[in-house]
N, C-alpha and C positions, 0 to 999 in steps of 0.2 A: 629169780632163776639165774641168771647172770654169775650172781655173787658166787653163789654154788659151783660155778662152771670156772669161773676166773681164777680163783682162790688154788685150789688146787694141778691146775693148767699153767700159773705162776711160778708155785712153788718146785713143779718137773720141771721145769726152763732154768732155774737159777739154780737146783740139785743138781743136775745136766752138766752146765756152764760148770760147776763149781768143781765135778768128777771129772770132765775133761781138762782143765787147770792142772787139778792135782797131779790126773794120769801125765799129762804133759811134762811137767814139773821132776818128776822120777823121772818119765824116761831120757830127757834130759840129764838130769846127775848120774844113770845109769851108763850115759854116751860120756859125759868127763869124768867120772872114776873109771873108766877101761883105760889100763896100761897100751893100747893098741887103738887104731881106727876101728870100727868097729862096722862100718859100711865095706872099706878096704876087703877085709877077713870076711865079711857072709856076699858083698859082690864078687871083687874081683878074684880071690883066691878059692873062694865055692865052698868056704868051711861050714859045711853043716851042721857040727854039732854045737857050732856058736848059736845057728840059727835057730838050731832048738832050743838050745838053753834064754836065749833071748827070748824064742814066742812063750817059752815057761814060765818065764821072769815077769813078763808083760800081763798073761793071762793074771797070775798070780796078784800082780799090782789090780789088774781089774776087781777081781772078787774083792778084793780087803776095801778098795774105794766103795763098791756097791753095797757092798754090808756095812760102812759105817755110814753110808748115806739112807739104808734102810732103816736100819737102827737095831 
């Protein structure tokens, strides 16, 4: 019973671990390829439509990591 329950409880934990890497990993190279601060611009200046295009960019990195992790 065990086996059954481990097995697939292992493999969400290191899929998990492995899609928040990746996601981290983009958004990361997303922050050093901007010609600009990019905290700067959506804090202190209030530019919102950085802010959009950033939660776009982000969503979008999300699905492409969860579907290749689906399969």
């Amino acid at each position: 019973m065990w086996e059954s329950f481990a097995r697939p409880l292992l493999a969400t934990v290191i899929y998990s671990l492995l899609g928040i890497l990746i996601f981290a990993f983009g958004f990361f190279l997303m922050n050093k390829l901007a010609p600009f601060s990019l905290r700067k611009e959506i804090e202190d200046d209030q530019n919102t439509a950085l802010a959009v295009v950033m939660g776009s960019v982000i969503l979008g990195l999300a699905i492409v990591i969860a579907a290749a992790i689906h399969g």
